[in-house]
Backbone bond lengths (Angstrom), bond angles and torsions (degrees), N, CA, C in turn:
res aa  C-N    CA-C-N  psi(-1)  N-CA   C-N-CA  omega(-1)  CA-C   N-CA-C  phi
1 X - - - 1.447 - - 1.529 109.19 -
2 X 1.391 121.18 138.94 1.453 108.42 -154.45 2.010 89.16 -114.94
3 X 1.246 106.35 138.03 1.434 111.39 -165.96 1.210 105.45 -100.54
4 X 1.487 114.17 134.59 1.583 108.48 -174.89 1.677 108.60 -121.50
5 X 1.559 89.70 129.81 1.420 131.05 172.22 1.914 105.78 -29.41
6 X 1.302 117.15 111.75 1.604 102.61 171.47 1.482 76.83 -129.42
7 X 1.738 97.85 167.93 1.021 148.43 -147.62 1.740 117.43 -121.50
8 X 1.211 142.66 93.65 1.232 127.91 -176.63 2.047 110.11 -70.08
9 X 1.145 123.31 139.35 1.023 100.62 166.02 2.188 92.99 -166.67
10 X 0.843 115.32 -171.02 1.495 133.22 -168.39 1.013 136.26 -120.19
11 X 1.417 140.35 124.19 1.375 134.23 175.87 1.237 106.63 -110.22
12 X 1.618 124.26 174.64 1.553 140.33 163.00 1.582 95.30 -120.63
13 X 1.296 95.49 116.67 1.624 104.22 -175.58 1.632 114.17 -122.28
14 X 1.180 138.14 131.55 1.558 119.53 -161.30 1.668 77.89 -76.72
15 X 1.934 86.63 151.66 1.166 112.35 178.03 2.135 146.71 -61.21
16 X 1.756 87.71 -8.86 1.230 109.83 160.01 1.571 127.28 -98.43
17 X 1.505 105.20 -37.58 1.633 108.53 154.79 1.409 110.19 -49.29
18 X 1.091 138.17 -44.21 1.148 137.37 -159.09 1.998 95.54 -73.93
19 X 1.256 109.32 -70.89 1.612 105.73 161.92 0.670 131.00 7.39
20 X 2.106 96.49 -79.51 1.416 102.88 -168.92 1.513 117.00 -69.05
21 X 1.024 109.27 -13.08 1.910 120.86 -175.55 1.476 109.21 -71.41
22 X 1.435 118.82 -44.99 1.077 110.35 -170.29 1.579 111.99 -80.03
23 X 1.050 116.80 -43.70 2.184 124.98 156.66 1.324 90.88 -43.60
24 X 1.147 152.45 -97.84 1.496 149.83 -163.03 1.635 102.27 -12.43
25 X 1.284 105.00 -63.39 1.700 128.92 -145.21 1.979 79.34 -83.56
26 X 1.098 140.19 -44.96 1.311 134.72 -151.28 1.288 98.56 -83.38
27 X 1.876 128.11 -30.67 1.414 137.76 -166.53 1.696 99.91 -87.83
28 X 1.436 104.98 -13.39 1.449 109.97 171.68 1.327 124.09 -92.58
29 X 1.505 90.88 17.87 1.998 95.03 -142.43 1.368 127.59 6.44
30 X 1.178 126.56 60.95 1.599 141.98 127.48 1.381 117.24 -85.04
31 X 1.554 100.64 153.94 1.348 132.34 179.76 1.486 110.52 -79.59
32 X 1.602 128.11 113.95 1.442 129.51 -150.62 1.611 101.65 -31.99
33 X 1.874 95.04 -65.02 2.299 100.11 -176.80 1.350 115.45 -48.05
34 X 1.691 129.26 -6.87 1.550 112.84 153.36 1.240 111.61 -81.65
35 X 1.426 116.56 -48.20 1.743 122.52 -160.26 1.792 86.44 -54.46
36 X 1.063 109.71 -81.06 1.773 120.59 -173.79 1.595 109.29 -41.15
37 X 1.297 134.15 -19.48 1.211 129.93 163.72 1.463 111.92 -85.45
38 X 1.325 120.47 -22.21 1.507 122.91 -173.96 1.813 103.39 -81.95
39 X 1.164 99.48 -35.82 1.624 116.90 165.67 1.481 112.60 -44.35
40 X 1.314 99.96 -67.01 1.741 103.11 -173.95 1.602 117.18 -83.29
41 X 1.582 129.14 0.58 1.539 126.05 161.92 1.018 79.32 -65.97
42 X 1.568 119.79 -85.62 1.908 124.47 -124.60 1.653 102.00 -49.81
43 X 1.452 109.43 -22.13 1.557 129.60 -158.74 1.482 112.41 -70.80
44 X 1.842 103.16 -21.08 1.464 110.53 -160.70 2.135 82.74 -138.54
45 X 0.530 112.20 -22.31 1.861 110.81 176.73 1.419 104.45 -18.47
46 X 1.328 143.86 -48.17 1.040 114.64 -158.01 1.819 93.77 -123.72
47 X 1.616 97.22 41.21 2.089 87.50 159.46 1.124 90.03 -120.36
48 X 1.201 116.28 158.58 1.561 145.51 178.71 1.644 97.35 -70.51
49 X 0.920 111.09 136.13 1.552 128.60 161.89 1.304 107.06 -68.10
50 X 1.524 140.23 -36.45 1.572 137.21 154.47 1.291 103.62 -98.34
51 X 1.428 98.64 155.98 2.107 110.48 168.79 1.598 102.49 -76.18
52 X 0.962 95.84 158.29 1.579 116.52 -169.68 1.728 98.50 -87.73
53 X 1.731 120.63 118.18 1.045 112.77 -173.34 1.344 105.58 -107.65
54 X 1.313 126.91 144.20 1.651 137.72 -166.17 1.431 96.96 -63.61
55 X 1.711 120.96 165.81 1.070 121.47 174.03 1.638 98.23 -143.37
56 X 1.302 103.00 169.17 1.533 145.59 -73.37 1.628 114.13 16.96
57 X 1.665 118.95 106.87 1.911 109.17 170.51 1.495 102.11 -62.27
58 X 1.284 103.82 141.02 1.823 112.56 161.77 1.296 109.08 -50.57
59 X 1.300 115.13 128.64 1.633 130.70 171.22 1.699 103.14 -60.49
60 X 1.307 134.77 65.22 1.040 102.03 160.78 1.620 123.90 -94.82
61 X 1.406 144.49 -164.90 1.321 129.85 172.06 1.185 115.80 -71.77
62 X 0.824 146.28 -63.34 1.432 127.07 142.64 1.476 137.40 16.71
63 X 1.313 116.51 -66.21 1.360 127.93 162.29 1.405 100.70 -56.37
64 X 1.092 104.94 -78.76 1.903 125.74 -175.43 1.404 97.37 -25.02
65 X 1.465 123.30 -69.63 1.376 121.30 -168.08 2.000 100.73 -57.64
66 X 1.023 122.46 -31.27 1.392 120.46 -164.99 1.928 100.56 -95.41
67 X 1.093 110.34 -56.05 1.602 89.89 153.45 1.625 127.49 -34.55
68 X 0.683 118.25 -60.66 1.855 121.01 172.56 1.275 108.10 -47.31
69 X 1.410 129.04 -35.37 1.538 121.14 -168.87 1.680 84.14 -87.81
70 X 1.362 139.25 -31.21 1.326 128.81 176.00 1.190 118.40 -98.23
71 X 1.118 135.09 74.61 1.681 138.77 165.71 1.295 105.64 -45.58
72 X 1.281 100.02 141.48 1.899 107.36 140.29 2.213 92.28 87.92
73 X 1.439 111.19 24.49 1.717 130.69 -174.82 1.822 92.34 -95.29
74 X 1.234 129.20 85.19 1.638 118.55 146.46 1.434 108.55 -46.71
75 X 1.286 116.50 152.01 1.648 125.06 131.14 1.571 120.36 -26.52
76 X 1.406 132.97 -35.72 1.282 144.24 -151.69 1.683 83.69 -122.58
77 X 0.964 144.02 38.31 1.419 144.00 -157.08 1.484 84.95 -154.63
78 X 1.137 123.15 -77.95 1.099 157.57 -157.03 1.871 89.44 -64.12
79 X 1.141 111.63 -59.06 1.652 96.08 -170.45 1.346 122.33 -85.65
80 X 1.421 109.36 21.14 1.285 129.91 -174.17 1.543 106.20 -106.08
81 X 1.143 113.91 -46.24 1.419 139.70 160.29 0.895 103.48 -55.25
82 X 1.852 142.30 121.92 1.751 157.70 173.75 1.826 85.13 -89.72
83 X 1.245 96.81 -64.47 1.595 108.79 -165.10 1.376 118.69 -57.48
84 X 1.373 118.47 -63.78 1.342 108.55 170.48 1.462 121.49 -65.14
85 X 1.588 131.86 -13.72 1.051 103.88 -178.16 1.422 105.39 -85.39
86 X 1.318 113.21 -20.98 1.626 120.06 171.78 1.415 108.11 -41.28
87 X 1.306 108.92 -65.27 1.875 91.93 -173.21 1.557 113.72 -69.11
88 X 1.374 121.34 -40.96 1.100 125.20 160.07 2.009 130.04 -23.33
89 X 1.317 95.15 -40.36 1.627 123.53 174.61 1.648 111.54 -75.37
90 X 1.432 112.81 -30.37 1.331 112.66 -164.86 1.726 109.40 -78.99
């Protein structure tokens, strides 16, 4: 089971939003940092975690040298792949 990494960090929330969030989250019985995390997936669900990189990538050496360490990469490989074409793009 692969365990995922969270992050502590903080908001400034006006003080009745905040309220109503936590009654929301309590009638759900969740703990506000699930309800408010369940908020912000569904919120972002359909962006890619990488940008979408155009295809044909520019041949530069770079690529070239990193293609070679990956054999056997179509174009149609490649746009299937978010991740590899992401570094691939950079």
């Amino acid at each position: 089971m692969e365990t995922t990494r969270r992050i502590q960090t903080a908001f400034r929330l006006e003080e009745s939003l905040l309220n109503r969030l936590k009654k929301k989250a309590g009638r759900q019985n969740k703990s506000l940092n699930s309800y408010v995390e369940a908020l912000l997936k569904a919120d972002v669900r359909d962006e890619p975690e990488y940008p979408r990189v155009s295809f044909p990538i520019p041949q530069s050496a770079r690529v070239s040298r990193m293609l070679d360490i990956l054999p056997g990469f179509t174009d149609e490989e490649l746009q299937n792949d978010d991740k590899l074409a992401y570094i691939l793009g950079k």
